[in-house]
C-alpha positions in Angstrom: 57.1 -93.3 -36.9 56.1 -90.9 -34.1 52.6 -90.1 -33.6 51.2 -87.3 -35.4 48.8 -84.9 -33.9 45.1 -84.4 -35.6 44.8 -81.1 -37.8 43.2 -78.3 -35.7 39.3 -78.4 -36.2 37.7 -75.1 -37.4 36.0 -74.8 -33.5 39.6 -74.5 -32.2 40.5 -71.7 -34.4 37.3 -70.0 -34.0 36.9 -70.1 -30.6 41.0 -68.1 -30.2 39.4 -65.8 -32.7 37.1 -65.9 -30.5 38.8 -64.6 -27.7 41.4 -62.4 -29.5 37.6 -60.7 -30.3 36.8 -60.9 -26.3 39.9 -59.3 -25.3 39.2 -56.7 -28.0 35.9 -55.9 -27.0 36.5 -55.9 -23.8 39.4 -53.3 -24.0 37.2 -51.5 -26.4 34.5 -50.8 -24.1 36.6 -50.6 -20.5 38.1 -47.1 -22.9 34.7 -45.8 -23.8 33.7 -45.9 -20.1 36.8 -44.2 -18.8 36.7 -41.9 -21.0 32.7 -41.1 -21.5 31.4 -42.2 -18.3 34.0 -41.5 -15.7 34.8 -38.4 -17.6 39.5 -39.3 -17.6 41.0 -37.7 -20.9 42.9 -39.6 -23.2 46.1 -38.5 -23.8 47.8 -38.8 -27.1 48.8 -42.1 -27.3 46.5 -43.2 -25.8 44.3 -41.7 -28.7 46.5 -43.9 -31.0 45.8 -47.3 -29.1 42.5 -47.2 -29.5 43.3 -46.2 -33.1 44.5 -49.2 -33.0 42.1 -51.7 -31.2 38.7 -49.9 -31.8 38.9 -51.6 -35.5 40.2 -54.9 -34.1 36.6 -55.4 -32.9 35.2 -55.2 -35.8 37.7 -57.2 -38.1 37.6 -60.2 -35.5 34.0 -60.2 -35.6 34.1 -60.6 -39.5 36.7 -63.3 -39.2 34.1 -65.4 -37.0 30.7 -64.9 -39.0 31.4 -67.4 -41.1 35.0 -68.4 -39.5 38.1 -67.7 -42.1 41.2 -68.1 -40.7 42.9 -65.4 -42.9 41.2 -62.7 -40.2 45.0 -63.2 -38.9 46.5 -61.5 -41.8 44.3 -58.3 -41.0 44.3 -58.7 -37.4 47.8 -59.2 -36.5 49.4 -55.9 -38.3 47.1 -53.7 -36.1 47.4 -55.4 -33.0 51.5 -54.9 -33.7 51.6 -51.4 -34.4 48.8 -51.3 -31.0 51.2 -53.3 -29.2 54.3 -51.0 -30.0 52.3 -47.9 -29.3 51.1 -49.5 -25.8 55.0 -50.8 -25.1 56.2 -46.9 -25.6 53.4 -45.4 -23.9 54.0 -47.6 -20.7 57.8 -46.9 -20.5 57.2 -43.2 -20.9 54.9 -43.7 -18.2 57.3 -45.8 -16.4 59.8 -42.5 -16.5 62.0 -44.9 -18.6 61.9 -42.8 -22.1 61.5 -39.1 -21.6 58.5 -37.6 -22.3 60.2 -34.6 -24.2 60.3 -37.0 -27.3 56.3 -38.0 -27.2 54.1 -36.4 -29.0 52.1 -35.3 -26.2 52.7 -31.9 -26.0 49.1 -30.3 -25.2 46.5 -31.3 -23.0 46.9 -34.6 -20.6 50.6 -35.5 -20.4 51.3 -38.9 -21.5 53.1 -39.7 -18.3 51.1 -39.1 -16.0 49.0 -42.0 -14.5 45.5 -41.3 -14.0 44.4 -44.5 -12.8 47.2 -47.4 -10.4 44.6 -50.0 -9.3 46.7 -52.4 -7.1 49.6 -50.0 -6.5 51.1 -51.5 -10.0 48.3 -51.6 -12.5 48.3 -49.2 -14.7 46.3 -48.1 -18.2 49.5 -48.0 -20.4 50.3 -51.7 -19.0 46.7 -53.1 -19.1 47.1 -52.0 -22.8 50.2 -53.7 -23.6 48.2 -56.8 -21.8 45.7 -56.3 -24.1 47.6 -56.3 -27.2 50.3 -58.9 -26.2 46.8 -61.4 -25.7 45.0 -60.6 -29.1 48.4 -61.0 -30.9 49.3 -64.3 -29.1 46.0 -65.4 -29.6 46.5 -64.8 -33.2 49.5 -66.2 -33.6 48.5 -69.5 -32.1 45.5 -69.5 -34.5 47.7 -68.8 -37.3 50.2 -71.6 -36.7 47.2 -74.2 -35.7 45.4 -73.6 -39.3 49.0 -73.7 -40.8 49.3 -77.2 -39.6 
């Protein structure tokens, strides 16, 4: 009979929650300052992404006080539709879907790149970083208390 592995302790679960909330948070806070302190403006979708992860704060925090692993089932849908948004956003930024069928048609263009820190690094991609690491986060917390 081959060895079977423990079932996952709460402190596992809680501590990707954790930082699926970390990741949130910090994301959360790195928008506010670009956009209140150093004065960029969002453009449309980028309005929508932090539709999107602005709440994930919030709902992770109330999945870890007292930990309940069905925070997943609330989490995860957001951080999709975050992720999907982030995923289009960078490849109109990227030049790879044309930005004729976004819906940023006034103000800041959703193209351009405002900020390229390391000649590669940009917001739209630091976004889908942020989104692909909350959902995998979540995932893995889902499949550990599934156990």
């Amino acid at each position: 009979m081959p060895p079977t592995l423990p079932p996952p302790t709460p402190t596992a679960g809680w501590t990707l929650i954790f930082l699926a909330w970390l990741v949130a948070s910090i994301a959360t806070l790195a928008a506010l300052f670009l956009g209140e302190i150093m004065g960029y403006t969002p453009c449309v979708l980028c309005w929508y992404q932090r539709i999107a992860m602005f709440p994930l704060v919030l709902i992770l925090a109330v999945g870890l006080f007292p930990f309940d692993p069905r925070v997943v089932r609330y989490a995860l849908p957001l951080a999709l539709v975050g992720w999907g948004l982030a995923l289009f956003h960078w490849g109109v930024a990227s030049g790879l879907i044309p930005e004729s069928i976004t819906p940023c048609s006034q103000g800041v263009p959703c193209s351009v790149e405002q900020i390229v820190w390391f000649g590669f690094l940009t917001l739209p991609m630091l976004s889908v970083l942020a989104f692909s690491g909350i959902i995998a986060l979540l995932l893995i917390t889902h499949f550990k208390a599934s156990e």
